[in-house]
C-alpha positions in Angstrom: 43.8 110.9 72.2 40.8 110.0 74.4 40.8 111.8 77.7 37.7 111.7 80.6 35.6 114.9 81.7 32.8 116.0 83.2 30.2 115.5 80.4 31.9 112.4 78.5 35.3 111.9 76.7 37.8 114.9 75.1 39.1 113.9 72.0 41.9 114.9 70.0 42.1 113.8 66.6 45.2 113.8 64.4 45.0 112.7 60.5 46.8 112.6 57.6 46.5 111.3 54.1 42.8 113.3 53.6 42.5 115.1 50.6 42.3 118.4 50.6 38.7 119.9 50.9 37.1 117.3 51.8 34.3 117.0 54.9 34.9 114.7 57.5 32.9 113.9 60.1 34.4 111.9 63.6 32.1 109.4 64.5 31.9 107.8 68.2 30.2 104.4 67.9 29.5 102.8 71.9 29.2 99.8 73.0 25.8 99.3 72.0 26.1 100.4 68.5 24.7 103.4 69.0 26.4 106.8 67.2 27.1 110.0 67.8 29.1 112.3 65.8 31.9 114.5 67.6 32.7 117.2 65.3 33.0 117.6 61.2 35.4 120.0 59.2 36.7 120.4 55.9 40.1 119.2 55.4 42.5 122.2 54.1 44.8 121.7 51.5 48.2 120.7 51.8 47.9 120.4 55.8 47.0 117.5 58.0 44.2 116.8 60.5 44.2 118.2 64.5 41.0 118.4 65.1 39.9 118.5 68.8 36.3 117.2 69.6 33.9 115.8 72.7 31.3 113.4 73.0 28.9 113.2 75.9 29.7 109.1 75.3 31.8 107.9 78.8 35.7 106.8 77.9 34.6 103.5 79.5 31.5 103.2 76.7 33.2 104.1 73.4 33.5 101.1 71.3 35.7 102.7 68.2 36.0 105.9 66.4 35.3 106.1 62.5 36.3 108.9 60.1 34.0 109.1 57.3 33.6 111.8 54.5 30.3 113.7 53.8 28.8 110.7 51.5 29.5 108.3 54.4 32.5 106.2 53.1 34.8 105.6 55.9 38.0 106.4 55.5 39.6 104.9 58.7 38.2 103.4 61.7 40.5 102.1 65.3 39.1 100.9 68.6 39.2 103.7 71.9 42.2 103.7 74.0 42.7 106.0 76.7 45.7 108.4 76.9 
């Protein structure tokens, strides 16, 4: 869920399918390609991902959010769409 505030875009991020104990980073790519990551954690075991987060990137700016683990694979990737 993407959700406007005063210094960018909330986000709440759920995800399942991770193993457990691996580190995740959220990655907010904008419209110009540029990056910024939201938050990272370490997935537990045997739970799923609700991870909240915040980007000073504006809803209206975010191009797509990418998961990717600590070596950089991505795992999953989906455009922004405001809730």
């Amino acid at each position: 869920w993407l959700t406007p505030n005063a210094t960018g875009t909330g986000i709440r991020l759920r995800l399942d399918g991770v193993p457990g104990g691996e580190w995740c980073s959220l990655v907010v790519r904008d419209r110009d390609g540029r990056t910024q990551t939201a938050t990272s954690w370490q997935v537990r075991y045997g739970e799923d991902v609700d991870v909240p987060a915040a980007t000073t990137v504006t809803i209206d700016r975010i191009d797509e959010l990418v998961v990717t683990t600590a070596d950089g694979e991505e795992l999953v990737s989906f455009p922004a769409v405001e809730m």
